[in-house]
N, CA, C and O atoms as a Maestro MAE file, in Angstrom:
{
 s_m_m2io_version
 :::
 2.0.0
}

f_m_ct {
 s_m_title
 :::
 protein
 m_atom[160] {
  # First column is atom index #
  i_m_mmod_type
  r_m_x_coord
  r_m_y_coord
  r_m_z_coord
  i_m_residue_number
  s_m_chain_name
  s_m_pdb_residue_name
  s_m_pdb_atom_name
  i_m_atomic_number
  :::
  1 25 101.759 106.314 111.641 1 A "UNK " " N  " 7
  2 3 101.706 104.982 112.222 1 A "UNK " " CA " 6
  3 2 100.342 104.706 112.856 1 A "UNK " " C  " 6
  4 15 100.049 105.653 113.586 1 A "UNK " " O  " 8
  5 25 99.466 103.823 112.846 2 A "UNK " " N  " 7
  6 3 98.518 103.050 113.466 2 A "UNK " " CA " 6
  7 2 98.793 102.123 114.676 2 A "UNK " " C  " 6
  8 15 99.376 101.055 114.493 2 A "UNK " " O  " 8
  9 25 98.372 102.523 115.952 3 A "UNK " " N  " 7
  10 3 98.442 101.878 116.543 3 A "UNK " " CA " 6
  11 2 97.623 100.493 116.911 3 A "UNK " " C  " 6
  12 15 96.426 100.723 117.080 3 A "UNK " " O  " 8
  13 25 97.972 99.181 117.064 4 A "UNK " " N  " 7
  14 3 97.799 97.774 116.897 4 A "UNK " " CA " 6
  15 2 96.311 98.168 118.863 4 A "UNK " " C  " 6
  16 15 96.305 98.987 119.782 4 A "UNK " " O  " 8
  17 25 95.306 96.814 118.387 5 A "UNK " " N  " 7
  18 3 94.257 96.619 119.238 5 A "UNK " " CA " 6
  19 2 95.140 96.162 120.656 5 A "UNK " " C  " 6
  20 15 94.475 96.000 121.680 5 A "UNK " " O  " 8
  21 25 96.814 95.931 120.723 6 A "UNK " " N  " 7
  22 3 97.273 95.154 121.459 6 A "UNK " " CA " 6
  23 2 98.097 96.086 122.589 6 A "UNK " " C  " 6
  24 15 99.133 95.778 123.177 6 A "UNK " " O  " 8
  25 25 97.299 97.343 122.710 7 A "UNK " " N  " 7
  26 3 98.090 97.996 123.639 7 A "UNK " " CA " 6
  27 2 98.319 97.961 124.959 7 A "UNK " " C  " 6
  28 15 99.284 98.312 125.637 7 A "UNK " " O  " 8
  29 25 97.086 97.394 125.266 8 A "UNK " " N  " 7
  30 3 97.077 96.748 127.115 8 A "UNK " " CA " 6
  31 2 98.574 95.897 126.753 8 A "UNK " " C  " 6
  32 15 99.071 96.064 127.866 8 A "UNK " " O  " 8
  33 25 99.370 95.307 126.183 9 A "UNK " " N  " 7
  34 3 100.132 94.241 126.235 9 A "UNK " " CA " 6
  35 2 101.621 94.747 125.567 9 A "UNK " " C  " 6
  36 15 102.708 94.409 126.036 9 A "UNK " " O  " 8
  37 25 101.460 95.556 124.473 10 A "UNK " " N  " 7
  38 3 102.349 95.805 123.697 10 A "UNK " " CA " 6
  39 2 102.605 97.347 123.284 10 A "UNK " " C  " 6
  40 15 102.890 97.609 122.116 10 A "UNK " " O  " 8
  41 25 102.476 98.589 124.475 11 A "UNK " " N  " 7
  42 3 102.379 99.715 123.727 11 A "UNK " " CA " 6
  43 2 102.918 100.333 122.927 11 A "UNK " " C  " 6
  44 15 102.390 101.357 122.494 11 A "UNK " " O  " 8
  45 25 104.424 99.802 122.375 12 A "UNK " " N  " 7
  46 3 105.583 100.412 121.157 12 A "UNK " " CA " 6
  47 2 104.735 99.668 120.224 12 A "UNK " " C  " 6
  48 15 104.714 100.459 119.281 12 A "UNK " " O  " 8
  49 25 104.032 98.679 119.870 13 A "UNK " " N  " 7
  50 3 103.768 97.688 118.688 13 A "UNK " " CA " 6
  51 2 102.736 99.182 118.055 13 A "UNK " " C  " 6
  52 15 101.983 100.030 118.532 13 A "UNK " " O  " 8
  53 25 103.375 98.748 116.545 14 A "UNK " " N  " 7
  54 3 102.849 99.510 115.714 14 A "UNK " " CA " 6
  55 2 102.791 99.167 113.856 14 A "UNK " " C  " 6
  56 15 103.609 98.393 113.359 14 A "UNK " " O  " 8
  57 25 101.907 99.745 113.158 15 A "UNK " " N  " 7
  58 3 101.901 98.817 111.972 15 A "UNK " " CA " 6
  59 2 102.658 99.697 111.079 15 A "UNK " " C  " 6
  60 15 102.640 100.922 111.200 15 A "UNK " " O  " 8
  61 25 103.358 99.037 110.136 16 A "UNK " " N  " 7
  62 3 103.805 99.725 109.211 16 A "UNK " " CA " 6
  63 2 103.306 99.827 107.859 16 A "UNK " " C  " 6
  64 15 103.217 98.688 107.401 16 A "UNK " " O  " 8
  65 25 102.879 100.850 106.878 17 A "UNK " " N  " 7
  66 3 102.421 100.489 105.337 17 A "UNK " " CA " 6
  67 2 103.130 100.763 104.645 17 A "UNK " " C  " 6
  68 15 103.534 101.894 104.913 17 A "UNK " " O  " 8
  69 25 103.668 100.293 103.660 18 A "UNK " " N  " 7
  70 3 104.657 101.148 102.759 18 A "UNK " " CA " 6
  71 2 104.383 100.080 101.084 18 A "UNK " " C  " 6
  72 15 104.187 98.876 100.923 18 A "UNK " " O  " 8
  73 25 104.476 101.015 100.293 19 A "UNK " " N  " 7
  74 3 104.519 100.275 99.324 19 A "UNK " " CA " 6
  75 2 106.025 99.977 98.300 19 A "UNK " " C  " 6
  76 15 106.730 100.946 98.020 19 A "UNK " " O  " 8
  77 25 106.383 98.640 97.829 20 A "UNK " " N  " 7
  78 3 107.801 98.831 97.321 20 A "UNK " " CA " 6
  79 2 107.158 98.101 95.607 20 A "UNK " " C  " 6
  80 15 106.821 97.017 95.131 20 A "UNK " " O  " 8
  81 25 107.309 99.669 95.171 21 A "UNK " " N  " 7
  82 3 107.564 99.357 93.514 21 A "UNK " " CA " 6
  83 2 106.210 99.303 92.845 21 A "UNK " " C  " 6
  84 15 105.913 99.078 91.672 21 A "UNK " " O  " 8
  85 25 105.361 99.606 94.056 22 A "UNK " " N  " 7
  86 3 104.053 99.740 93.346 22 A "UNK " " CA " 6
  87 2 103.710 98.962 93.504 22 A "UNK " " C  " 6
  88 15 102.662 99.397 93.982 22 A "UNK " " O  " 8
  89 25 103.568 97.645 93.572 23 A "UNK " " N  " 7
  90 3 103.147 96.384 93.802 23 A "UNK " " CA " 6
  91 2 102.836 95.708 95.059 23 A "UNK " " C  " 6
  92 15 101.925 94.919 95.307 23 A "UNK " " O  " 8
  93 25 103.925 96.244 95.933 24 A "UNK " " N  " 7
  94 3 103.822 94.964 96.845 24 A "UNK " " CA " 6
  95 2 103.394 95.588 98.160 24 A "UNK " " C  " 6
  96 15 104.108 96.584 98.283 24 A "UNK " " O  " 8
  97 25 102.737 95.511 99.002 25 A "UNK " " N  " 7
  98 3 102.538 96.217 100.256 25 A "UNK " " CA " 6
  99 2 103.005 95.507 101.354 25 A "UNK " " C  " 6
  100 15 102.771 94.307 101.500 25 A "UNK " " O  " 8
  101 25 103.867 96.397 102.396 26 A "UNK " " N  " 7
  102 3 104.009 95.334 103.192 26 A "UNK " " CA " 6
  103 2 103.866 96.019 104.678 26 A "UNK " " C  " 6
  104 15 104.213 97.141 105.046 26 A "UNK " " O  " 8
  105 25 103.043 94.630 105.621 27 A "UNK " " N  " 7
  106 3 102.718 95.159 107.159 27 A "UNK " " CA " 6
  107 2 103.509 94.965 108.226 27 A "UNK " " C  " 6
  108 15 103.555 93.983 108.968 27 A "UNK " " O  " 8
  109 25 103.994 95.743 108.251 28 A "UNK " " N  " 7
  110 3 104.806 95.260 109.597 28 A "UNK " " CA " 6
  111 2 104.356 95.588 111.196 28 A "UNK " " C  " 6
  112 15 104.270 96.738 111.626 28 A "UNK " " O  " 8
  113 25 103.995 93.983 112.261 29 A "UNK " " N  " 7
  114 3 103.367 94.911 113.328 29 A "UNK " " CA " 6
  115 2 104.830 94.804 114.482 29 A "UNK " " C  " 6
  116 15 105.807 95.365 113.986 29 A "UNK " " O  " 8
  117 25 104.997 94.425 115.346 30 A "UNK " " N  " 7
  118 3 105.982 94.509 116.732 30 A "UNK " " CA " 6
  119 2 106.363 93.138 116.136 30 A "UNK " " C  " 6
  120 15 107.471 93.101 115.601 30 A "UNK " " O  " 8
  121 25 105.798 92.262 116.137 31 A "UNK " " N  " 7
  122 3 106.249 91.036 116.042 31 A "UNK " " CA " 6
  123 2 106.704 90.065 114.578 31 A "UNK " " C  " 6
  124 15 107.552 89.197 114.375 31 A "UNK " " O  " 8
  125 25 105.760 90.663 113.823 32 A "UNK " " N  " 7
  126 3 105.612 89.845 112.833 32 A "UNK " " CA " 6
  127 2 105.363 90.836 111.471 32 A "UNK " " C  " 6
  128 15 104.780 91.919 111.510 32 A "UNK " " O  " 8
  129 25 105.888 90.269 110.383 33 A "UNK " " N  " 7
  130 3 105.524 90.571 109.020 33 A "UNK " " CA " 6
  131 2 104.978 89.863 108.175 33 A "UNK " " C  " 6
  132 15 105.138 88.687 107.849 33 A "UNK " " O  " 8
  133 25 104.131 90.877 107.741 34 A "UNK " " N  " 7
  134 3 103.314 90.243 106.536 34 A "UNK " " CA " 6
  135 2 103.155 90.908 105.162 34 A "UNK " " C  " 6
  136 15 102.817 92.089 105.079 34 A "UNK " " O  " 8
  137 25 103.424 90.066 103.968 35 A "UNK " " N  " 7
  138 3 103.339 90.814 102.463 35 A "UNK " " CA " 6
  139 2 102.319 90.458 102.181 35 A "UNK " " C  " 6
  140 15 101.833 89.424 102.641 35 A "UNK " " O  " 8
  141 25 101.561 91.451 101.108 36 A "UNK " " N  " 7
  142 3 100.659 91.048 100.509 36 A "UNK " " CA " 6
  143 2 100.095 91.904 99.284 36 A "UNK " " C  " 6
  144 15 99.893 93.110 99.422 36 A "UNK " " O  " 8
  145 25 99.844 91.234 98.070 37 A "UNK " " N  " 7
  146 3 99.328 91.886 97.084 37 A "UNK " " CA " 6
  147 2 98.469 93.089 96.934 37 A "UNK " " C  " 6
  148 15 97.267 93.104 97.199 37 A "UNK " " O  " 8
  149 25 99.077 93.976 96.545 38 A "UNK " " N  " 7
  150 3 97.907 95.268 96.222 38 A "UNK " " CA " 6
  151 2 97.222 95.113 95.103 38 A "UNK " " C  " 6
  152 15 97.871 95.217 94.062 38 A "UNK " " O  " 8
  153 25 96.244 94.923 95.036 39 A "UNK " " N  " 7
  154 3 95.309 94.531 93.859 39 A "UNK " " CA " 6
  155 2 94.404 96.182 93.331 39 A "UNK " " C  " 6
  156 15 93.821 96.881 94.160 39 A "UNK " " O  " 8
  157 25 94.472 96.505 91.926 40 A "UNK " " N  " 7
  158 3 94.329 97.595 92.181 40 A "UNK " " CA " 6
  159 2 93.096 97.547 90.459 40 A "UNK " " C  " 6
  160 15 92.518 98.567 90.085 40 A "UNK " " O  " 8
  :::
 }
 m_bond[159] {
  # First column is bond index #
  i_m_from
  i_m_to
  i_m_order
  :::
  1 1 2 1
  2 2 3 1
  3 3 4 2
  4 3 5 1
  5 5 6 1
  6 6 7 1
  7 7 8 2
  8 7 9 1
  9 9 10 1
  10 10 11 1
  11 11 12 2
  12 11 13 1
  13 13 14 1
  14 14 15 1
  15 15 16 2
  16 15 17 1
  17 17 18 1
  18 18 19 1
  19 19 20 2
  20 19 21 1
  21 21 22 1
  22 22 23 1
  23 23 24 2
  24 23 25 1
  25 25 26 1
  26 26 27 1
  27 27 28 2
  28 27 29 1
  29 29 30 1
  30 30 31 1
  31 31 32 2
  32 31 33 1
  33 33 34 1
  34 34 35 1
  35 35 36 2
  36 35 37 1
  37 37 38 1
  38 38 39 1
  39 39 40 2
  40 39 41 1
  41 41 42 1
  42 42 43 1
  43 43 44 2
  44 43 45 1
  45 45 46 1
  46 46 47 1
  47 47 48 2
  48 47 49 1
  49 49 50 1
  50 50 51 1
  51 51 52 2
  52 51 53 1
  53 53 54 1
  54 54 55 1
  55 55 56 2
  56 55 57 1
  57 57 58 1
  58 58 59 1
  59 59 60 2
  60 59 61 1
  61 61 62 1
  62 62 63 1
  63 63 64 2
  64 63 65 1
  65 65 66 1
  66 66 67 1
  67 67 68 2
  68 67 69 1
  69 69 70 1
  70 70 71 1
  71 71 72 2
  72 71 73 1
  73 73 74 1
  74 74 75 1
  75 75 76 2
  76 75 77 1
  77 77 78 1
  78 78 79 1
  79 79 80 2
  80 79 81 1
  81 81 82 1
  82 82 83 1
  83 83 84 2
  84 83 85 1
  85 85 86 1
  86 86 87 1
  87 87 88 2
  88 87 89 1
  89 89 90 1
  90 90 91 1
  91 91 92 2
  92 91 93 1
  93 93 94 1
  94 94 95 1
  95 95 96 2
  96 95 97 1
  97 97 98 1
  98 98 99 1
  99 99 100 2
  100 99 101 1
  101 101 102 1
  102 102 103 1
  103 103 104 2
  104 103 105 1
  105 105 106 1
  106 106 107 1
  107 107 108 2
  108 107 109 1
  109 109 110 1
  110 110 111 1
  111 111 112 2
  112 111 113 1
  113 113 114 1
  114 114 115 1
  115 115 116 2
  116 115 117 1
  117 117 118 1
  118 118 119 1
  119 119 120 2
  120 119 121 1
  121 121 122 1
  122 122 123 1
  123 123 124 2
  124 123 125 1
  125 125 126 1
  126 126 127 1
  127 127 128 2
  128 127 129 1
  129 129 130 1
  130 130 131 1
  131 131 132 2
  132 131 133 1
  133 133 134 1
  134 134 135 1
  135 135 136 2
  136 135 137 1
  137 137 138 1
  138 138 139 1
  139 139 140 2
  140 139 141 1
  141 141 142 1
  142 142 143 1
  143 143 144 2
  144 143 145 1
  145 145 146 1
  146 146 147 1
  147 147 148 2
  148 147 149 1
  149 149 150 1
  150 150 151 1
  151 151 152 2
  152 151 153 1
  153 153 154 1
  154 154 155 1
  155 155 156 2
  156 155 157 1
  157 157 158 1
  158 158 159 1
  159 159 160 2
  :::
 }
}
């Protein structure tokens, strides 16, 4: 796990990487998710 620039505020927040199916990567931080293309 990587911890997020937001630790003065948020110290559990953390990012997630994982890839599903080869394709798709996705970030997950404390709050919010984001997908996005692995371009390879």
């Amino acid at each position: 796990m990587i911890s997020t620039g937001d630790e003065h505020t948020r110290p559990h927040s953390s990012v997630v990487v994982y890839q599903s199916d080869g394709e798709d990567l996705y970030i997950q931080t404390g709050a919010r998710t984001l997908k996005a293309r692995n371009i390879t």
